[in-house]
C-alpha positions in Angstrom: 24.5 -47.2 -0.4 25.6 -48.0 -4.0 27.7 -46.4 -6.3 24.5 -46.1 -9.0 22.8 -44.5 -6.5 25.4 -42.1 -5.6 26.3 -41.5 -9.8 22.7 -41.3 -10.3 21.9 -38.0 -12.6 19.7 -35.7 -11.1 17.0 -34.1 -12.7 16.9 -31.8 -16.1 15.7 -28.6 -15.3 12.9 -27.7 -16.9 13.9 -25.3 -20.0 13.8 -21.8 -20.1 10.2 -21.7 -22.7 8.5 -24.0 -20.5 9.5 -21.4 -16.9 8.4 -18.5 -19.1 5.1 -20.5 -20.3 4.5 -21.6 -16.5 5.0 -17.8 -15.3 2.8 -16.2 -17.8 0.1 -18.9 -16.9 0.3 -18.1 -13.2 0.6 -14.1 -14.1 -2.4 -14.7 -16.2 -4.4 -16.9 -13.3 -3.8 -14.3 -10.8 -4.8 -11.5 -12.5 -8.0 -13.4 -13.4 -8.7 -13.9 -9.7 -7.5 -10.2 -9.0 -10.4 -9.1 -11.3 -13.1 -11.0 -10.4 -13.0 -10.5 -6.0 -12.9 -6.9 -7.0 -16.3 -6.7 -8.8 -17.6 -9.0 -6.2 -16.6 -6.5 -3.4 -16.7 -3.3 -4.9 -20.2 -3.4 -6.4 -21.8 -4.1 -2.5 -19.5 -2.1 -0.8 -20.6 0.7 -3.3 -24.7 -0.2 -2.9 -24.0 0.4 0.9 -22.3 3.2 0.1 -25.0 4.5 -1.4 -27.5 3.6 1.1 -25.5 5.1 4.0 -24.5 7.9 2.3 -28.7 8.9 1.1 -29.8 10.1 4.7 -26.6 12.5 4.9 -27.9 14.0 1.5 -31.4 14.3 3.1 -30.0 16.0 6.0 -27.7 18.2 4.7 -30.0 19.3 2.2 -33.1 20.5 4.9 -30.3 22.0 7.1 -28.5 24.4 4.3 -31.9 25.0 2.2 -34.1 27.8 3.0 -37.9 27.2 4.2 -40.0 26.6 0.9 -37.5 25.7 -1.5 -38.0 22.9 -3.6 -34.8 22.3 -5.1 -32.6 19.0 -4.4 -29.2 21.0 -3.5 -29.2 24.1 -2.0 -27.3 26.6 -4.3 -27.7 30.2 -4.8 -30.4 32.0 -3.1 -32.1 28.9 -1.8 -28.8 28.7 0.5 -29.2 29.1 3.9 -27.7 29.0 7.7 -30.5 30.0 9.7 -31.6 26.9 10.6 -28.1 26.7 12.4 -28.6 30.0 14.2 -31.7 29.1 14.9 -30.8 25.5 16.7 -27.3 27.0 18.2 -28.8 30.0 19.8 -32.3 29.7 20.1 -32.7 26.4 21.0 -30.3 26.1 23.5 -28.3 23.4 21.4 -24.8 25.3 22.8 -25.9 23.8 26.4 -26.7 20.3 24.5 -23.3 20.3 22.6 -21.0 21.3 25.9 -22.6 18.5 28.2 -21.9 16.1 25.6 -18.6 16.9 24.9 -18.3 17.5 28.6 -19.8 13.4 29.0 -18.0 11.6 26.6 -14.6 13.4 27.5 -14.7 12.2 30.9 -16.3 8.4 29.9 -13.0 8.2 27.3 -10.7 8.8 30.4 -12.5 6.7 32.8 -13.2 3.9 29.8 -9.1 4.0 28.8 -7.6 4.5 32.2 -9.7 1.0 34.1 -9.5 -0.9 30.6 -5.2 -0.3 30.8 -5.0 -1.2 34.3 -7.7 -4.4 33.9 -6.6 -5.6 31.1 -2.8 -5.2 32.2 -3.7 -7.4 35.4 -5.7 -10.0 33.1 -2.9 -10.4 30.7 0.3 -10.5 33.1 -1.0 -11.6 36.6 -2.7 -15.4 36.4 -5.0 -15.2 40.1 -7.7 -17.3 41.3 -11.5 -17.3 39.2 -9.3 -15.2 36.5 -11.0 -17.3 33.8 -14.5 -16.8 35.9 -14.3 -12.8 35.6 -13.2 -13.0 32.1 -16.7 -15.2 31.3 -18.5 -12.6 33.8 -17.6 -9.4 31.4 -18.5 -11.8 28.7 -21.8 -12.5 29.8 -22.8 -8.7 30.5 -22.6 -7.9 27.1 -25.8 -10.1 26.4 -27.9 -8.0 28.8 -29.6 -4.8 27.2 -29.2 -1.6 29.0 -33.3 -0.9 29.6 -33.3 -3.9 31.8 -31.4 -2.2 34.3 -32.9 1.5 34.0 -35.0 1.2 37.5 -32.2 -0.4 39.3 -30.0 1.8 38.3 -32.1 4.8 38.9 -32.8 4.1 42.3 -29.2 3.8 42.9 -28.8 6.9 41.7 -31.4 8.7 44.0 -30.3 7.0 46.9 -26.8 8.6 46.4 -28.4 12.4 44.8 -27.0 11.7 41.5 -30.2 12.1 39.6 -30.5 14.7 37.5 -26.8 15.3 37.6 -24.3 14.5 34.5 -22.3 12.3 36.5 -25.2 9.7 36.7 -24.5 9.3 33.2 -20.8 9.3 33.2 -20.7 6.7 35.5 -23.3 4.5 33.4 -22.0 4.9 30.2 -18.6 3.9 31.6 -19.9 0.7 33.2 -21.4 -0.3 30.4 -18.4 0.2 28.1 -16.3 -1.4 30.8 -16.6 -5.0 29.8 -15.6 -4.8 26.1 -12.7 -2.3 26.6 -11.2 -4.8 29.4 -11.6 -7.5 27.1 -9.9 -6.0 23.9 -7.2 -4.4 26.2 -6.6 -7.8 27.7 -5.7 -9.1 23.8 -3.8 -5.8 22.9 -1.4 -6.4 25.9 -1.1 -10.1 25.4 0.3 -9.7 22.0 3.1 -7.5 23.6 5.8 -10.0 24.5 6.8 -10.3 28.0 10.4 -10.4 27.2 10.1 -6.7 26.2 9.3 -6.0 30.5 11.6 -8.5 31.5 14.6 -6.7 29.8 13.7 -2.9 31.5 13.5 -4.9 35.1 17.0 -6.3 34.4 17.8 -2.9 33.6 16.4 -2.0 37.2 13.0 -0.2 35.9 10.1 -0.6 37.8 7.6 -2.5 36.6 5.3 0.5 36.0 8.2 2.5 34.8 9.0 -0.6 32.3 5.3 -0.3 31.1 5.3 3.2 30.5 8.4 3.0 28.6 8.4 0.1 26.5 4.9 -1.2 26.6 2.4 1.4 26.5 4.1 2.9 23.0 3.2 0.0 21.1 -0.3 -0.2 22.9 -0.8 3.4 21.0 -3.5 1.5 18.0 -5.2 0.0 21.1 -5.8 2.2 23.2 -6.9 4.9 20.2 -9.2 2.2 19.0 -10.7 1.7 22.6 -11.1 5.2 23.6 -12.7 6.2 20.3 -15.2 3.9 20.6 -16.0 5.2 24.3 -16.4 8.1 23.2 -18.6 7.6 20.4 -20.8 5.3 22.5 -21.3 7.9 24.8 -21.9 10.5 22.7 -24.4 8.8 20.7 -25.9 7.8 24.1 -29.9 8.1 24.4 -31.7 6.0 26.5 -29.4 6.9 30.0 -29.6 10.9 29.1 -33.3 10.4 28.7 -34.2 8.5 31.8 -31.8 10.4 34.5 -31.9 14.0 33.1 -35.4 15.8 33.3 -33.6 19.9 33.8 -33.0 21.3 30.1 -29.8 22.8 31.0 -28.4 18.7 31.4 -29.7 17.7 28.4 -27.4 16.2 25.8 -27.4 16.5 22.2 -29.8 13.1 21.5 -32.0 14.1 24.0 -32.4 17.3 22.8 -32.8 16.1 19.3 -35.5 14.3 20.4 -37.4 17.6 22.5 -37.0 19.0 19.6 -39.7 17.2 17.4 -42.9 18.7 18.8 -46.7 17.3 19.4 -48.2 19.4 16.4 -45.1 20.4 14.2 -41.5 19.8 12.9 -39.1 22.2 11.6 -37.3 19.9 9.9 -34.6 22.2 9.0 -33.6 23.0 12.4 -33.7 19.5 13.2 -31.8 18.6 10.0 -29.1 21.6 11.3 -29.0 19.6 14.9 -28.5 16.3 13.0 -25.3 17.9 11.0 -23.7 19.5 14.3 -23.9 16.5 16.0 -22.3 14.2 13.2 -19.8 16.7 12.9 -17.8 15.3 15.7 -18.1 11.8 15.2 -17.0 12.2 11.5 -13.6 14.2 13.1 -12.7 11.9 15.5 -12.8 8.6 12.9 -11.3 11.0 10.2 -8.5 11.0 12.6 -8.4 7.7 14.4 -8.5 5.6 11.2 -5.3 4.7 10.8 -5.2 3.5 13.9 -8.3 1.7 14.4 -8.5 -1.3 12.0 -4.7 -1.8 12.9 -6.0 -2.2 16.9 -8.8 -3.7 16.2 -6.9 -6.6 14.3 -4.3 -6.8 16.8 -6.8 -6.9 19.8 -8.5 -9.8 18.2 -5.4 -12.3 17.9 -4.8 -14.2 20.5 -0.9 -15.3 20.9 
């Protein structure tokens, strides 16, 4: 190499206007493109808003407003919760509330409990036709529950589950099965293995290393699995309507549904029904938000 290489000046650093011009252009630029994704995403986000937000209004305004008023809130004397006494008590929606809760309490166990184990051995274990099962859950996810109504049912009377709120249960859980195993399997491959392989040095088990060390960090995961479980059953319609036929099983959606006579409507009672049974949903994502867009995201990167 030569010496006028070596003695060769390097460059002049720019000067200190030309760094403050260059920084104010790029502060100016990115502003600019600060304002102009926010007007693009605010304004639909805000029409849908709108859009989802109208039926609540209509709802909420025929279950607090007295029979005859004509007014767009309810305020004053046109204020009313008879319409919730009436549905509560009369109606028998207290029977329709408890086997709901009673349903999608038991699918959230059953839906967490097999997805953890499932997607544990999917993640860790590598077996024979692993990839074939994986492509099998897949696949059930293109087939529509009605398809499989009269199959099912005559399952279910061969073994006296008709009728019976376990028939249900056991439905809603299979159904759920396949996309909770799937997500599960993500959540528990972004976990490293070297986090396991440290508590077996330290002479844990391996289901004592899990409990320990994996299943914390599993905590946005699992939240976003089992709220979904339990939403899905409780929104559940088409299994309560076909394998219930005694009132006193009935679940909220199907009696929603009994509740819309051949002749007539009373539309605030039905409006009342509506608000007690979006009441629970609303709690549960109220709570679990925090947790469910950071599972979600986590459950849907694949290491």
């Amino acid at each position: 190499m030569s010496t006028a290489t070596l003695d060769a000046p390097s460059a002049t650093p720019p000067s200190p206007q030309r760094r403050a011009k260059k920084i104010s252009d790029a502060q100016r630029g990115l502003e600019k493109a600060r304002r102009t994704p926010r007007l693009a995403i605010y304004l639909p986000l805000g029409l849908y808003l709108l859009f989802t937000l109208v039926p609540f209004y209509w709802i909420a305004m025929f279950a607090f407003r007295k029979d005859g008023s004509d007014t767009l809130f309810p305020v004053g004397d046109d204020f009313t919760l008879e319409h919730f006494d009436t549905v509560w008590n009369g109606s028998g929606f207290a029977v329709f509330f408890r086997n709901s809760v009673m349903i999608a309490l038991m699918v959230l166990i059953c839906v967490t409990v097999i997805s953890l184990l499932a997607g544990y051995a999917m993640a860790r274990y590598d077996f024979r036709a692993k990839n074939v099962i994986l492509v099998g859950l897949l696949c059930t996810q293109f087939v529509p529950g009605a398809m499989l109504l009269i199959p099912l049912f005559e399952v279910f009377r061969s073994v006296n589950l008709t009728n019976t709120l376990w028939s249900i249960i056991i439905a809603d859980t299979v159904f759920q099965m396949p996309l909770s195993i799937m997500l599960m399997t993500g959540f528990i491959r972004n976990v490293p293995i070297e986090i396991e392989e440290a508590s077996w040095i330290d002479g844990c088990s391996r289901l004592q290393g899990f409990r320990a060390n994996v299943l914390p960090l599993l905590l946005p995961g699992i939240v976003a699995i089992s709220s979904f479980a339990f939403i899905g059953a409780w929104n559940n319609f088409l299994f309560a309507l076909m394998f219930l036929n005694s009132q006193s099983k009935f679940t909220i959606p199907v009696g929603l549904n009994y509740m819309i006579g051949e002749n007539a409507v009373n539309f605030g009672a039905l409006a009342a029904g509506g608000v007690i049974a979006v009441v629970p949903v609303v709690l549960v994502f109220a709570y679990v938000q925090k947790f469910l867009v950071k599972g979600m995201s986590s459950g849907a990167v694949k290491r």
